[in-house]
C-alpha positions as CSV (number, residue, x, y, z in Angstrom):
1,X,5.5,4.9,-45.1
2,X,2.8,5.9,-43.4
3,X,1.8,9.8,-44.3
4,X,3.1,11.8,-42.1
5,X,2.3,15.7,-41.9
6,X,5.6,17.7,-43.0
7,X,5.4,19.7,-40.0
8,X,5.7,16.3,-37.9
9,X,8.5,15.3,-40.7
10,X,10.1,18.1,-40.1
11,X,10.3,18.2,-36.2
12,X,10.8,15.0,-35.9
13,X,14.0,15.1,-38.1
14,X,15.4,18.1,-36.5
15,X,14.5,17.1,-32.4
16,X,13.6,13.4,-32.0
17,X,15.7,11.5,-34.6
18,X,18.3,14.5,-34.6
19,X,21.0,12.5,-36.7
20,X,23.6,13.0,-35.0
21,X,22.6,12.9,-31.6
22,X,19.6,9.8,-32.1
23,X,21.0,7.8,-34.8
24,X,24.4,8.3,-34.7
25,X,25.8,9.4,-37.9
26,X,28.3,11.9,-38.9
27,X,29.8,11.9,-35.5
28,X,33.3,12.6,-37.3
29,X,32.9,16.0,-38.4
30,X,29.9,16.8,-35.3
31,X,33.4,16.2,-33.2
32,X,36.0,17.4,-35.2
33,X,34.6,20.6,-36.8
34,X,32.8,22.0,-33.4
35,X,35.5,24.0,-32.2
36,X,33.8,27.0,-33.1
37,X,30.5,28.6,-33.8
38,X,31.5,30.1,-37.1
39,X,33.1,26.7,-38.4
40,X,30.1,25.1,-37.1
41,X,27.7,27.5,-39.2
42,X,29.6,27.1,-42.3
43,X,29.9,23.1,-41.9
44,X,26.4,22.7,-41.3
45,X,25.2,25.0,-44.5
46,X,28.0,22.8,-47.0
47,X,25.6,19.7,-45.3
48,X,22.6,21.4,-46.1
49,X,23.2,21.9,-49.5
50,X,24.7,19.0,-50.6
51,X,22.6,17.0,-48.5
52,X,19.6,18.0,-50.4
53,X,21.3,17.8,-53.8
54,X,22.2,14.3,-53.0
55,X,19.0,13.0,-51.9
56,X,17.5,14.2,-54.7
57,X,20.1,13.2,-57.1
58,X,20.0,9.5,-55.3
59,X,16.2,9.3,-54.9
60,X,15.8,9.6,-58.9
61,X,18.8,6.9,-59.6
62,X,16.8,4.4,-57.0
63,X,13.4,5.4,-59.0
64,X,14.5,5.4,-62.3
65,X,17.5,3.5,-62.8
66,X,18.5,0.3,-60.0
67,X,14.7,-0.8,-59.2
68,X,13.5,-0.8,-62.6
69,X,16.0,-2.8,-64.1
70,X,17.0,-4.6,-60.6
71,X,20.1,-3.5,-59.7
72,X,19.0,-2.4,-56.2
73,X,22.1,-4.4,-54.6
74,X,24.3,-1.6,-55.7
75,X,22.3,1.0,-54.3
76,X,25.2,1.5,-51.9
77,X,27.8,1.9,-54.1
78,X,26.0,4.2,-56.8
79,X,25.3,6.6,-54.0
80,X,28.8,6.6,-52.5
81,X,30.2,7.5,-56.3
82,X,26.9,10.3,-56.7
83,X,28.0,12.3,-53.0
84,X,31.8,12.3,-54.4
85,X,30.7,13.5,-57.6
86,X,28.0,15.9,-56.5
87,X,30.8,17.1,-53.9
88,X,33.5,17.8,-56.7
89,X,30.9,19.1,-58.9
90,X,29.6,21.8,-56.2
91,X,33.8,22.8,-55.3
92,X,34.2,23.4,-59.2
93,X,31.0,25.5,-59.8
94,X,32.1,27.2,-56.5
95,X,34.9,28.3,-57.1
96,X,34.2,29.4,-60.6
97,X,30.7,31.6,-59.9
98,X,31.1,32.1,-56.6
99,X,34.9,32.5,-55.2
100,X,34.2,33.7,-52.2
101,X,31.9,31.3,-50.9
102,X,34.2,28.7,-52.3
103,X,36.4,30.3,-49.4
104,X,34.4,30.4,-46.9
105,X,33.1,27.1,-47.4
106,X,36.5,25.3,-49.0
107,X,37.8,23.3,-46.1
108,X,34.0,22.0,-45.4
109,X,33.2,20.5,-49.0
110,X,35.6,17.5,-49.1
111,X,34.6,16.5,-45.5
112,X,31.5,16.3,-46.8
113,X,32.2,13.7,-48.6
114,X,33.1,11.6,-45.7
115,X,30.1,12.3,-43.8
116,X,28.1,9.3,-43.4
117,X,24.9,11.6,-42.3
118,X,24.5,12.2,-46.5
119,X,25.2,8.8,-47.1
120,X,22.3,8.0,-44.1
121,X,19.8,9.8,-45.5
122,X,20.2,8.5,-49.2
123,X,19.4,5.3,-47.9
124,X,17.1,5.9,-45.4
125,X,14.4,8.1,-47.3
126,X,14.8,4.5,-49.5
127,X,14.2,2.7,-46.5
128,X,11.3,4.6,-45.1
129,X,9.5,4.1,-48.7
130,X,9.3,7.8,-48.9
131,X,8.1,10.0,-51.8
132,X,10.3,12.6,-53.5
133,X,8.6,15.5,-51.6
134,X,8.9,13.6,-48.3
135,X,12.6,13.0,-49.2
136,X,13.9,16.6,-49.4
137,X,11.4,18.1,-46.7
138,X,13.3,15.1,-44.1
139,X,16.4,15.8,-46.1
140,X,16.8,19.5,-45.6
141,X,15.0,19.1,-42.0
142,X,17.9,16.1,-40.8
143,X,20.9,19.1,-42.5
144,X,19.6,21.4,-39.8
145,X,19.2,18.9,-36.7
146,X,22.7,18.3,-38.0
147,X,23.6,21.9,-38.2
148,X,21.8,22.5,-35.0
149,X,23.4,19.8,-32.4
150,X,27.2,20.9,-34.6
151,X,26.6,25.0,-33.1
152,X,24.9,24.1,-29.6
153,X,27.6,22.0,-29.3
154,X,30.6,24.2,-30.6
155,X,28.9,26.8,-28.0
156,X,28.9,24.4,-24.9
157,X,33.1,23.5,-25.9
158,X,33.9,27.4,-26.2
159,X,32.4,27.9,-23.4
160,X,34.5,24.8,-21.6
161,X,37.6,26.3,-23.0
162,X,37.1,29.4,-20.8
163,X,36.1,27.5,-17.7
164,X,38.5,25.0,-16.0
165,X,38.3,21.5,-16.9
166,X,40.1,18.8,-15.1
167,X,43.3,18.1,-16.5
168,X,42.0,14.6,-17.2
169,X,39.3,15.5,-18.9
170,X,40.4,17.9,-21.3
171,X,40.2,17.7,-24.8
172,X,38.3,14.5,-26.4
173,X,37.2,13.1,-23.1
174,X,34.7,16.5,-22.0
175,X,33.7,16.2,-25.5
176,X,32.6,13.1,-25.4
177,X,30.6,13.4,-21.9
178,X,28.8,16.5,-23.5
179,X,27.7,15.0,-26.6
180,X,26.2,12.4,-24.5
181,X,24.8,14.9,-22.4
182,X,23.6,17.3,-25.3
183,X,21.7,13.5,-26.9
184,X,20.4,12.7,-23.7
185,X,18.9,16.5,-23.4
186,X,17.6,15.7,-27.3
187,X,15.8,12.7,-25.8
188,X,13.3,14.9,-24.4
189,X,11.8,15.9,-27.5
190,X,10.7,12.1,-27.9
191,X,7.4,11.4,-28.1
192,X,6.1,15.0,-29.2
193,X,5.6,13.9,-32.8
194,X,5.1,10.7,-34.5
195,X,8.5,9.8,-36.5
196,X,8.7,8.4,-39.8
């Protein structure tokens, strides 16, 4: 990868390659969990955190474990088994040390481990041929695009509750012309930066 500045790393993860709105992953939970802002905060922070523990976590296994001893054809299914076990791990600690955080966050931490953003990002700071620094700077700066696009959006379908929508195009259908909306708006942050 060619060296990027970590400012440029960082706003081209959030804005230009935003990865729900640009690449197209975790579109599950960016539609299912925006109802509300607070919902929204609390997915995106669960992301966030385990988002950066697994990149970490997966970066290491690539280094140290499947490339040395060439086993980099189950690089897929190593880091589907670390993000399930990284995701258990964080709900027992939770709700152990921290039991009120385990409820605020305890609906968001299994669907984390269905989000295919964490899964994404495993793989594509691999793909990229980024370093470990590089990894959790585009790590951490992809949880935010992620948590950013989940609470403009959540706003913008308040927001539509209170206003009248078609009949027709209640529900899935308005949500589904304002996330193309809200990705087209994101397209205007292309160019700005170079990406990685």
């Amino acid at each position: 990868m060619d060296p990027l500045s970590p400012l440029a790393l960082i706003i081209g993860a959030i804005f230009v390659n935003n990865v729900v709105l640009a690449q197209f992953l975790g579109i599950c939970p960016f539609l299912g969990v925006s109802k509300d802002v607070k919902s929204s905060l609390g997915m995106g922070g669960a992301v966030l955190f385990v988002m950066l523990l697994a990149t970490l976590v997966t970066y290491l296994i690539y280094t140290l474990l499947l490339q040395p001893f060439n086993l980099v054809y189950l690089q897929t299914i190593a880091y589907i088994l670390v993000i399930a076990g990284l995701v258990q791990m964080v709900e027992i600690v939770l709700k152990k040390i921290a039991p009120a955080l385990y409820q605020t966050l305890g609906v968001f931490l299994p669907l984390i481990t269905t989000n295919c953003a964490v899964l994404g990002v495993a793989i594509l700071v691999i793909q990229k041929e980024m370093n470990l620094l590089q990894s959790i700077i585009y790590a951490g700066s992809i949880a935010i695009g992620f948590t950013l696009a989940l609470v403009i959006f959540a706003g913008i379908r308040e927001q539509m509750d209170l206003t009248g929508v078609p009949k027709g195009m209640k529900g899935v259908p308005i949500a589904l012309v304002t996330a193309g909306i809200l990705a087209m708006a994101f397209m205007g942050f292309g160019g700005i930066v170079p990406t990685p």
